[in-house]
N, C-alpha and C positions, 0 to 999 in steps of 0.2 A: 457581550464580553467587555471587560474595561481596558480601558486602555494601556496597559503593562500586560496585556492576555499575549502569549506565543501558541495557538493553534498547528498543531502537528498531527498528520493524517498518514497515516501508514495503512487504512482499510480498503476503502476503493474510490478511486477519483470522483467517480458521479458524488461522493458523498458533500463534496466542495462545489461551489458554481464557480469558476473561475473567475469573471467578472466580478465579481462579488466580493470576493479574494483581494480580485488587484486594485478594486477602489476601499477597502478596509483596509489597507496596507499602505495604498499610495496618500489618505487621505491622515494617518494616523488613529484610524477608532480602534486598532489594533496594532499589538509593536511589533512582531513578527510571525511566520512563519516556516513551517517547516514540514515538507510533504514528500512521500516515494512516490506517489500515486499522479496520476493525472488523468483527464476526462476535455478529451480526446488522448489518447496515448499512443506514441509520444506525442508531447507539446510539441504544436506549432514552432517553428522557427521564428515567428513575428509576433507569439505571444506577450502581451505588454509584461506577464508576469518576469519576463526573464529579465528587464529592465530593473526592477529592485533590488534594494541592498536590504531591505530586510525578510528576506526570502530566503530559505534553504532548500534546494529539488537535489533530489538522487535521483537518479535513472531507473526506479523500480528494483534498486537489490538490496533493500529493507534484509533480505533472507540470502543474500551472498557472502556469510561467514563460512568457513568448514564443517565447524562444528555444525549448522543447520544444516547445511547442504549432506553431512553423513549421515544426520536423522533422518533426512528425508527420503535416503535413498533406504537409511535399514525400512523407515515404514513403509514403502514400496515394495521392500523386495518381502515381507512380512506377510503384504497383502496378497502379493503373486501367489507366492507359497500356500496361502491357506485358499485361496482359491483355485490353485489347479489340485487339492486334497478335498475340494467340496468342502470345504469349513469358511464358517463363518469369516469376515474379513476382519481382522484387528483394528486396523482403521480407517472404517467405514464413515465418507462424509455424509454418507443418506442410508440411517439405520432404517428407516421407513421402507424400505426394500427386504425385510423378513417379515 
């Protein structure tokens, strides 16, 4: 990555080494950061990454809008639905299961 690179991980923490992170940050091969994610989760308390000013962490609610949070409940309750009817699930994470 070049050095003006901002790195943003909203998928899953392991995807990041943290270490790794905090010496690209702290040394400047990269200008910032910005993550929901973390690996361990939650971050440590004593993590060096909290020490940075060019770091952005949210607490994991990437997906604590309304608007998300009402999809997720119609696709759940979408899913209930056609599974106590023996149909197919609308939105199945593992189609591999028909």
């Amino acid at each position: 990555m070049k050095q003006s690179a901002i790195l943003i991980n909203t998928a899953r923490g392991a995807i990041v080494d943290p270490e790794a992170l905090y010496q690209a940050l702290a040394s400047g091969e990269i200008a910032g950061a910005a993550i929901d994610v973390t690996d361990p989760e939650p971050i440590p308390t004593d993590s060096p990454l909290l020490t940075l000013d060019n770091l952005i962490m949210t607490p994991h609610i990437g997906s604590a809008s309304r608007p998300t949070r009402e999809k997720m409940a119609n696709m759940a309750i979408a899913n209930l639905i056609a599974g106590l009817k023996g149909e197919r699930l609308p939105n199945c994470v593992n189609p591999e299961v028909y």
